[in-house]
LUMTORTOR-205254 format. One line per 2 residues: number of its first residue (from 0); their letters; for each residue x, y, z of C-alpha. Coordinates in Angstrom, 1 decimal, always signed. Each point is the difference from the previous one (the first is absolute). Layout:
<recs>
NUM> A> X:Y:Z  ...
</recs>
This chain:
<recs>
0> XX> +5.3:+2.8:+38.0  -1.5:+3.2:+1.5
2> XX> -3.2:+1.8:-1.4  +2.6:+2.7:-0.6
4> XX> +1.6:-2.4:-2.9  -3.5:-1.1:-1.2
6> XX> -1.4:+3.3:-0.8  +3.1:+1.6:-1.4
8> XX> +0.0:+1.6:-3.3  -0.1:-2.5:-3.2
10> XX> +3.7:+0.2:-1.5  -0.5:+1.8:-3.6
12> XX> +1.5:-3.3:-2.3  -0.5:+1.9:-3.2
14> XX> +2.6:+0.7:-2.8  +0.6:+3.2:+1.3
16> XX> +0.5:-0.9:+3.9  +1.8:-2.8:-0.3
18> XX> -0.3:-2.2:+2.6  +2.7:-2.0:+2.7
20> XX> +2.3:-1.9:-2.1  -1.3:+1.4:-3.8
22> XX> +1.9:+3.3:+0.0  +1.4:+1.1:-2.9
24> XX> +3.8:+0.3:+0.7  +2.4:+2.5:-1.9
26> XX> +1.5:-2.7:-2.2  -3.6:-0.9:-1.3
28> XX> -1.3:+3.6:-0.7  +3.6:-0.1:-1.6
30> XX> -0.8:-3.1:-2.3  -3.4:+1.7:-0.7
32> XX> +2.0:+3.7:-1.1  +2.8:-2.2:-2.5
34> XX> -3.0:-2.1:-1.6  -2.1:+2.8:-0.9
36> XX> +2.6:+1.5:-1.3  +0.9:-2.9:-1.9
38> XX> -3.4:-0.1:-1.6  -0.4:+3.8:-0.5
40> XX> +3.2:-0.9:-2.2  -1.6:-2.7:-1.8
42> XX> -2.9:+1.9:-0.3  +1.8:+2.4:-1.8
44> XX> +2.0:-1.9:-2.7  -3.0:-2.8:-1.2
46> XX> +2.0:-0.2:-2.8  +3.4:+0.1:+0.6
48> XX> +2.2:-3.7:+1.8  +0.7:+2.6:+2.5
50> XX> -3.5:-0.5:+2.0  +2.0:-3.3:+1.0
52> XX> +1.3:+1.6:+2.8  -3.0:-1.0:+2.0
54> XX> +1.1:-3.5:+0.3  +2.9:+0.4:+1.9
56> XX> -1.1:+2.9:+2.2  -3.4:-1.9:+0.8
58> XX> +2.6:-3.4:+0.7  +2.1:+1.8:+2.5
60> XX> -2.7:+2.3:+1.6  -2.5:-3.6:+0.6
62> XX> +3.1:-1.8:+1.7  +1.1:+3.3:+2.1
64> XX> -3.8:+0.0:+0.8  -2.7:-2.2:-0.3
66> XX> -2.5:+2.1:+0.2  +0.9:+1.8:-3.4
68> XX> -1.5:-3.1:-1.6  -3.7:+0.8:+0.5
70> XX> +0.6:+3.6:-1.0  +2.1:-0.7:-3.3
72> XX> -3.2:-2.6:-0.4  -2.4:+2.8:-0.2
74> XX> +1.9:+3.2:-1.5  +1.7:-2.5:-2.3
76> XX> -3.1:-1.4:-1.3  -2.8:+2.3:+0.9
78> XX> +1.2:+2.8:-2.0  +2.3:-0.6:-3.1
80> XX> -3.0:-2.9:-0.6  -1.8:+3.3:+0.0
82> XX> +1.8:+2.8:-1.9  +2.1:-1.8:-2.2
84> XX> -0.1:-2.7:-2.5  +2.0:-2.0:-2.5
86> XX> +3.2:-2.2:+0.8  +1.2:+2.0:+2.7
88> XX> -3.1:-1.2:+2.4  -0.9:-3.3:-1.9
90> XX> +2.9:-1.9:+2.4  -0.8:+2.0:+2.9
92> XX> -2.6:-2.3:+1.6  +2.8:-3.0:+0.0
94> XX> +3.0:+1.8:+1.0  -2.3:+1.2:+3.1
96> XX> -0.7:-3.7:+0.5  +3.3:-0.8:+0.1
98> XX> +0.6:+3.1:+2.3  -2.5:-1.3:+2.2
100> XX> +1.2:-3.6:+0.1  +3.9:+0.8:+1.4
102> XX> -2.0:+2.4:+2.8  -1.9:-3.6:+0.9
104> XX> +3.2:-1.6:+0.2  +2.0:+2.2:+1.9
106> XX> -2.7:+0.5:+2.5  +0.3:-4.0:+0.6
108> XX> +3.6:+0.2:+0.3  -0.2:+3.0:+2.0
110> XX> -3.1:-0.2:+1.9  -1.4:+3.0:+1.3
112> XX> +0.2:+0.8:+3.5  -2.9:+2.2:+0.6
114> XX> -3.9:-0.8:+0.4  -1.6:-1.6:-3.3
116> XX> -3.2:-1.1:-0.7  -1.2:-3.7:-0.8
118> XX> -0.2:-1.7:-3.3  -3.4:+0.4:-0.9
120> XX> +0.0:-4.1:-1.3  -3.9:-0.3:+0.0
122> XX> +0.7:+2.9:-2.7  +2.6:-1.6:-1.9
124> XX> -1.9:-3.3:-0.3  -3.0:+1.9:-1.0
126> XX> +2.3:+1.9:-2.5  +1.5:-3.4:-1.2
128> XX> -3.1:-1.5:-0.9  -1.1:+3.2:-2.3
130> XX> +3.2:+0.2:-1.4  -0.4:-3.7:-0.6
132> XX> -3.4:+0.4:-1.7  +1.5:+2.7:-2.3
134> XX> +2.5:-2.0:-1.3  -2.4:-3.1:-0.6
136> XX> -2.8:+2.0:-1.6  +2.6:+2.0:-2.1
138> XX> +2.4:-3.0:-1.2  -3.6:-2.1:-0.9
140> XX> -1.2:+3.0:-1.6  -1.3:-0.7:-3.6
142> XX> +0.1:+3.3:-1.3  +3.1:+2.7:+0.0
144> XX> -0.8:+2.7:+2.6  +1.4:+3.1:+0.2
146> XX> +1.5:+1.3:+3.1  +3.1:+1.7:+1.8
148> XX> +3.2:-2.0:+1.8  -1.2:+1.8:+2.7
150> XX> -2.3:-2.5:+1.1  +3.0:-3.0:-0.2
152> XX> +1.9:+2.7:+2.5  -2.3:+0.1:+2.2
154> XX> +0.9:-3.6:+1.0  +3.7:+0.5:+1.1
156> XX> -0.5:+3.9:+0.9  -3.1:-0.6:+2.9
158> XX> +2.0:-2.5:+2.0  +3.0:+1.7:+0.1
160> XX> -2.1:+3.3:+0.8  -1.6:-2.3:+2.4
162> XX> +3.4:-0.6:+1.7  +1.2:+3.3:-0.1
164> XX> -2.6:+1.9:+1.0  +0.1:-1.9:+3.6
166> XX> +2.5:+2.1:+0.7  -1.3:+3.4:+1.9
168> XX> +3.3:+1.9:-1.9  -1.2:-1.7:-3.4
170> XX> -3.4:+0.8:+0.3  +0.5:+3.9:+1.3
172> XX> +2.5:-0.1:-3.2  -2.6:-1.2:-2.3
174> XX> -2.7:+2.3:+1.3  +2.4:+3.1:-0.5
176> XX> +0.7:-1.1:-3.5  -3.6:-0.3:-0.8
178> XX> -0.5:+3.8:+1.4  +3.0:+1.3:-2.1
180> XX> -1.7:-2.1:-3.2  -3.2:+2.3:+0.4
182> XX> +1.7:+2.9:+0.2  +2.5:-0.8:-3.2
184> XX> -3.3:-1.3:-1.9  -1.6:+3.0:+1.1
186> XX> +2.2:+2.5:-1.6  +0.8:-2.0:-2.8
188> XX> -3.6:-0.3:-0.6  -0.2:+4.1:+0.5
190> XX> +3.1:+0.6:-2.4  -0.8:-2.8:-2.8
192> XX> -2.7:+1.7:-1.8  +1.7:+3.4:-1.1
194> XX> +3.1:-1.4:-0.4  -0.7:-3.5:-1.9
196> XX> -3.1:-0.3:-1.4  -0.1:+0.5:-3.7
198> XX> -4.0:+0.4:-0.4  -2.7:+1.3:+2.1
200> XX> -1.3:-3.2:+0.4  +2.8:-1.9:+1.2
202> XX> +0.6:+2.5:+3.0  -3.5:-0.3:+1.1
204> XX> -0.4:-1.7:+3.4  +4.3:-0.9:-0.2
206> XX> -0.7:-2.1:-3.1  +3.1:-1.2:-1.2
208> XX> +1.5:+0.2:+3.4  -1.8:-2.8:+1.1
210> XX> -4.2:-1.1:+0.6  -0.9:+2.6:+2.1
212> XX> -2.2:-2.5:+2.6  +2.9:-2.0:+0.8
214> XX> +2.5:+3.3:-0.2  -2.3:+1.3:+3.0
216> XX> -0.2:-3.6:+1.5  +3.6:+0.4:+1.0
218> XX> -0.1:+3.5:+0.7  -2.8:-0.7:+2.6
220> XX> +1.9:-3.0:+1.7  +2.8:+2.0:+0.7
222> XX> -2.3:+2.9:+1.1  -1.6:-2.8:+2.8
224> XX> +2.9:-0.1:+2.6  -0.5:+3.8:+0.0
226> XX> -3.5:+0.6:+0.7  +0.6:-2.6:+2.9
228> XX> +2.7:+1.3:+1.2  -1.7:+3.3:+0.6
230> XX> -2.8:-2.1:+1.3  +1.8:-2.1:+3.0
232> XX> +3.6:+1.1:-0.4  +1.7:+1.1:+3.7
234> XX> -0.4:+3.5:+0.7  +3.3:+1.2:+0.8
236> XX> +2.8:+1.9:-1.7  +0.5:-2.2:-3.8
238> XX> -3.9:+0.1:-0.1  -0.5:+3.8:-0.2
240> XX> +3.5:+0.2:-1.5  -1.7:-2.4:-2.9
242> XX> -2.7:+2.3:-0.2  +0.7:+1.8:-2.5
244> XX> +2.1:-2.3:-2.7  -3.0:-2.6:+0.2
246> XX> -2.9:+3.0:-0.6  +2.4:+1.0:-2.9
248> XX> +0.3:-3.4:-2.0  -3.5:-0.3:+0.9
250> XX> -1.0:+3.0:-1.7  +2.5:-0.8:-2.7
252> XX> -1.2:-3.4:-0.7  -3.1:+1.0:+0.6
254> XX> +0.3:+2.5:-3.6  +1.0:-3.4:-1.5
256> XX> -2.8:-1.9:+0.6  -2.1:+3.1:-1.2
258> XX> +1.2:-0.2:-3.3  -0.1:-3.6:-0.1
260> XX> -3.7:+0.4:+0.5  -1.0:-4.3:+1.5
262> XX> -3.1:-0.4:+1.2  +0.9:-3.3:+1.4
264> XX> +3.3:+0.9:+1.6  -2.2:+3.5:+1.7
266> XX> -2.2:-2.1:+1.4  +1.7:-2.8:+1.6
268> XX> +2.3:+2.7:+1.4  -3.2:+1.9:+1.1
270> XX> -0.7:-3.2:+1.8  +3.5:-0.2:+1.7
272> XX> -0.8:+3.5:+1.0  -2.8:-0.3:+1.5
274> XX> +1.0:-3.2:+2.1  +2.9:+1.9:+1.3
276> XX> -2.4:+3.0:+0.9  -2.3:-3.2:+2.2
278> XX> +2.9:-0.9:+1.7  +1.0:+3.2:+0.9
280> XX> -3.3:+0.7:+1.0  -0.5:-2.9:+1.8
282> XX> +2.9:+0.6:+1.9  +0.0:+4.0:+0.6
284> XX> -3.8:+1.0:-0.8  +0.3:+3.5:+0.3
286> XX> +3.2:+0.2:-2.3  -1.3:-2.1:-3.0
288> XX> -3.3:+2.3:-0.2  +2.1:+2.9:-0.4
290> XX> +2.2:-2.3:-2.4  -3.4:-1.0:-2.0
292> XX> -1.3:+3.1:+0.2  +3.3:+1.9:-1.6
294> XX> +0.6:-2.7:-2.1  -3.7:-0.2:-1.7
296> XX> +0.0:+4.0:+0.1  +3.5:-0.4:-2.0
298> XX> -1.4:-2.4:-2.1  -3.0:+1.9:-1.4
300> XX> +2.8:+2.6:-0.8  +2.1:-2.1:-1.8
302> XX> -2.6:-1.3:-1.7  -1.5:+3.2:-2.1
304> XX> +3.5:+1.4:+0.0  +1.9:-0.4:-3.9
306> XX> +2.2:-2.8:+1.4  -3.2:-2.3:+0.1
308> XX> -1.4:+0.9:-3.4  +1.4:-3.4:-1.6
310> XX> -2.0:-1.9:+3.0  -3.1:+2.1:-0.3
312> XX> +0.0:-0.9:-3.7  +0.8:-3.6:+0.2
314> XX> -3.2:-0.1:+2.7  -2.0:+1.7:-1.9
316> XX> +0.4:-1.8:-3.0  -0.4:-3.5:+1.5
318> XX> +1.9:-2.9:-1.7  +0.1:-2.6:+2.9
320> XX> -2.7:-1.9:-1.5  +2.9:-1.8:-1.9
322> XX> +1.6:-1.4:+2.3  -3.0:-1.6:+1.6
324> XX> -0.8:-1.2:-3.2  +3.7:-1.5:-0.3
326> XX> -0.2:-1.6:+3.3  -3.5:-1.8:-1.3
328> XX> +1.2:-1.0:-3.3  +2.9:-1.5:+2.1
330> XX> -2.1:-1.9:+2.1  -2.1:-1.3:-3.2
332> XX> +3.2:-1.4:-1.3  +0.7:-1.7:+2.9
334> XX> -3.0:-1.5:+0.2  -0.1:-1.4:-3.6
336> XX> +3.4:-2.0:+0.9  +0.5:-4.0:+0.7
338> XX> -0.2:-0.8:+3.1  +4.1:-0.9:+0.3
340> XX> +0.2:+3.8:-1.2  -2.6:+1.3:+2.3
342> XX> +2.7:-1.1:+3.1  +3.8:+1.1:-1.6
344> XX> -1.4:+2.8:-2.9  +2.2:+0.4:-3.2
346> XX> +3.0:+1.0:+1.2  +2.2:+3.1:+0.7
348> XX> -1.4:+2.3:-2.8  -2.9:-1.3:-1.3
350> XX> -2.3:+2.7:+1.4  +1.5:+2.5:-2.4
352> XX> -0.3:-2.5:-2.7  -3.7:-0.6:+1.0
354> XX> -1.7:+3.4:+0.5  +2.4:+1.9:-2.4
356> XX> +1.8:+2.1:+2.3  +0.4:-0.2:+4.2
358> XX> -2.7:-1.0:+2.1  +0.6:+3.3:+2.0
360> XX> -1.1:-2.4:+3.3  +2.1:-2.0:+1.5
362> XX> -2.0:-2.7:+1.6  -1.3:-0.5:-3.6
364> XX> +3.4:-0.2:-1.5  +1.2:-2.2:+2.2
366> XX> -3.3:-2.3:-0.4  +0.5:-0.3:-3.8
368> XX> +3.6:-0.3:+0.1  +0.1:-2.9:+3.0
370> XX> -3.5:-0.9:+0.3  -2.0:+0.0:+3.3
372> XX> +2.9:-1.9:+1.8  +2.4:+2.7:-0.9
374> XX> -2.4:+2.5:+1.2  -0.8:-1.7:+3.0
376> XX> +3.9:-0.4:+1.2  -0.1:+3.9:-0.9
378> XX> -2.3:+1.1:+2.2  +1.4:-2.4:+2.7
380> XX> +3.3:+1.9:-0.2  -2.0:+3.6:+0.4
382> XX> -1.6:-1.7:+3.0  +3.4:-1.1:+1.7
384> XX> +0.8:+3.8:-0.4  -2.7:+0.8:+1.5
386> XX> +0.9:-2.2:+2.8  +3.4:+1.4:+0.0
388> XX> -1.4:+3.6:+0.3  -1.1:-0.8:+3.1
390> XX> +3.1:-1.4:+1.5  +2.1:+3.3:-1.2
392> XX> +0.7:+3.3:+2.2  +0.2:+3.2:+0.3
394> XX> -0.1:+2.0:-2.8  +0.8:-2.7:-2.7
396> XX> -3.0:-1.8:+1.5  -2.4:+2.9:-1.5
398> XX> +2.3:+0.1:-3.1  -0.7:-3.5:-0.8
400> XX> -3.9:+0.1:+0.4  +0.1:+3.0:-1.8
402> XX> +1.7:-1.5:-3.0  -1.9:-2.8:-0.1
404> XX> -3.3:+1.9:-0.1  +1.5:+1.7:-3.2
406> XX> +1.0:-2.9:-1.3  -3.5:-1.9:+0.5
408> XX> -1.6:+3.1:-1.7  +2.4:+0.3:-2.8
410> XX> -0.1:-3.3:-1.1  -3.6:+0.8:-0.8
412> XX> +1.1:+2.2:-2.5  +3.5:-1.2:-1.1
414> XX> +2.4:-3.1:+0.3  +2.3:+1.5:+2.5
416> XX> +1.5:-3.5:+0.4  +0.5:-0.2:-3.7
418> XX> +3.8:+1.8:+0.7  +2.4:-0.7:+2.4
420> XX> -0.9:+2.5:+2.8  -3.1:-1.1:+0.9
422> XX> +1.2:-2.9:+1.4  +3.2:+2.1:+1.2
424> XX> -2.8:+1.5:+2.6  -1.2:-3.2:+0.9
426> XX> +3.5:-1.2:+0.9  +0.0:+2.9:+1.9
428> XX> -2.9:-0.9:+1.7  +0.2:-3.6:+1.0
430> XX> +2.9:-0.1:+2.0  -1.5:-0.2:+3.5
432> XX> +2.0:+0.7:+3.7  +0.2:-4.0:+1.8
434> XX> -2.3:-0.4:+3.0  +2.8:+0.9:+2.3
436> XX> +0.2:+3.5:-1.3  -3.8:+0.3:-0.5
438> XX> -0.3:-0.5:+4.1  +2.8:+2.1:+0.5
440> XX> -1.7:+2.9:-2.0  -2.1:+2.4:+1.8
442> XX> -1.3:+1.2:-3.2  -3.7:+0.1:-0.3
444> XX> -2.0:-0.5:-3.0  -1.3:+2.5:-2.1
446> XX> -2.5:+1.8:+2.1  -2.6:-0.1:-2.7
448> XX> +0.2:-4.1:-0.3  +0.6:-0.4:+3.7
450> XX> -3.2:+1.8:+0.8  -1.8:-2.0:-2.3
452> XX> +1.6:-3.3:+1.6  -1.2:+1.1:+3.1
454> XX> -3.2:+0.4:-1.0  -0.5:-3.6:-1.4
456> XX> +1.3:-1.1:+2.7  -2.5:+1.5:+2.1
458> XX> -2.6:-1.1:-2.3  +0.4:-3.6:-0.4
460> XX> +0.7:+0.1:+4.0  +3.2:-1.2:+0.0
462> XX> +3.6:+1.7:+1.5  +3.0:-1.5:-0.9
464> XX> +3.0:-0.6:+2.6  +2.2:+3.0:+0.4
466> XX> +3.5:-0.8:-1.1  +2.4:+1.8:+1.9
468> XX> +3.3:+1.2:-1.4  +3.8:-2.2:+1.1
470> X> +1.6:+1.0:+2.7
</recs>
């Protein structure tokens, strides 16, 4: 292979450049028009049998495509789990399930033909044993805890995301349904207040609509792929012709969050923003000075201007004092339990049962619900992320440390993986390319992490074999 090869351009494998082999064909972004269609229809008539006309479309548009799965995964059960309530959405998580289980077997029947990424198993055994440890610690469990089905889904729902999402026409689908979610969560989180809310106080901050630090939780993980798009997408014709459309639900969703007024969720996506603005940096100085520069100019704008006024209060005010106190009176409880409860906690629940209300932490829920063990497998499974983050390209490569930043950050001030789509993102995540079509990439890493690799290599004095690309 010539130098020529070698030093070529990375491809762009992002969601929005799809890569050889993951293009979107007409009969997918045909599935993708008939089932959101389907569900603006069930949107529409909650109450009426008629919203049953989402089970048949979403059956026929998952066998004509594949694909459709993923994205009927997230606009099916991102938002009416949102907006709505009642019977019409209390069956939703199931008949998604079930959705989800004839794509799985129609893609072993029919395999697909095109590149796919390996089964993450290290991740599924990891997942097993924590999925193994909530079980035991909830079926032992002495005292009734309170929590959602959610956490029982998660068990069937990660695999099959797991499977699915190896596919680069799954995965693109799943990222554009999680774009599409922020900007439908976005405006109904704009619209909800004046034309809903009974009281003062049950518009404040999209009260009523839903919590408003897990409202802009999802917001912000569809707003990810974006902001790395315009970090390390391909400069050519669909990237300027994006422009525009991406600045506008940024903007839009940007109004959102504003009203929404989370500290946590502002900084973790602070934090995103200013690791995409080291990588840029890292790999074009000169343009991510002007980038910092305009962005921090923009910044002290936005924040003395009336759209900010919520934040400045909330600042000003304080308040976060709680939630360290929370995460200490959670770490006192644990530390007053047996030994046998120390390792598997008190079940799926307990934590809510045990401090009064949710630990607003994560990595405490998780150690009073399953107990050190539990916590432990956890943190393993963030790890192998980590790992896979690594082995990704392209554009989805940034996306995925990206999202795992927020999600790190997050967790210190809510239980993202107390729903569904927390681990819908680390099914995303995991899948990995197979060593064959990791040497055959001549994607690099991140600039920012592969300068710092190259530093510590050149520190502890050692230079690792080159591995040159198949022929």
């Amino acid at each position: 292979m010539n130098s020529k090869t070698l030093n070529s351009p990375p491809p762009a494998n992002g969601f929005l450049t799809p890569a050889t082999g993951s293009f979107l064909r007409i009969r997918d972004v045909l599935a993708f028009v008939c089932l959101a269609l389907a569900l603006a229809w069930s949107l529409k008539h909650v109450e009426s049998s008629s919203r049953l006309i989402l089970v048949p479309a979403a059956l026929f548009c998952l066998l004509a495509s594949p694909a459709s799965g993923p994205f009927l995964l997230i606009i099916g059960y991102l938002v009416p789990q949102t907006v709505l309530g009642g019977p019409s959405v209390a069956a939703l998580p199931w008949f998604l399930l079930g959705m989800m289980a004839v794509n799985y077997a129609f893609g072993v029947v029919r395999k697909h033909k095109g590149p796919q990424a390996a089964m993450p198993w290290a991740a599924v055994v990891c997942f097993a044993g924590y999925a193994l440890i909530q079980i035991l610690a909830s079926v032992i469990a002495t005292d009734e805890n309170i929590f959602e089905r959610d956490r029982w889904l998660v068990l069937p729902f990660f695999l099959l995301c797991l499977w699915q999402f190896r596919i680069p026409a799954g995965r693109n689908g799943a990222i554009l349904a999680l774009v599409i979610s922020s900007v439908g969560l976005s405006l109904r989180a704009i619209v909800y207040p004046s034309e809903a809310a009974h009281t003062a106080a049950e518009a404040e901050r999209g009260m009523g609509l839903a919590d408003p630090n897990y409202l802009a939780c999802w917001i912000d993980l569809g707003l990810i792929p974006l902001f790395a798009y315009l970090a390390a997408g391909r400069r050519n014709k669909t990237y300027y012709a994006l422009l525009l459309p991406i600045f506008g639900i940024i903007c839009l969703c940007g109004y959102a969050l504003s009203l929404g007024i989370s500290r946590g969720m502002g900084i973790a996506l602070s934090l995103v923003l200013v690791f995409i603005l080291l990588h840029e940096f890292a790999k074009r100085p000169l343009v991510g000075v002007g980038l910092f520069v305009g962005l921090a100019f923009a910044a002290v704008l936005l924040w003395h201007s009336p759209v900010c006024d919520g934040y400045r209060k909330r600042v000003e005010s304080g308040g976060s004092g709680e939630r360290f106190e929370l995460a200490t009176t959670a770490l006192d409880k644990w530390g007053g339990f047996s030994l046998p409860e120390q390792i598997i906690g008190h079940g799926s629940g307990s934590t809510y049962r045990l401090l009064g209300m949710h630990a607003h932490n994560a990595y405490t829920e998780v150690l009073l619900d399953f107990g050190a063990l539990g916590l432990i497998l956890f943190l393993l499974l963030m790890a192998l992320a980590l790992r896979s983050a690594f082995q990704q390209t392209g554009v989805f490569r940034l996306t995925t440390f990206a999202w795992l930043i927020f999600l790190s950050v997050a967790s210190l001030s809510i239980s993202p993986f107390y729903y569904l789509w927390g681990w819908i993102i680390l099914a995303l995540i995991l899948p990995a390319p197979s060593k064959k079509q990791i040497l055959q990439t001549t994607t690099p890493l991140p600039v920012l992490i592969q300068s710092t690799s190259r530093f510590l290599e050149k520190w502890l004095g050692s230079t690792p074999k080159r591995c040159e690309p198949l022929q």
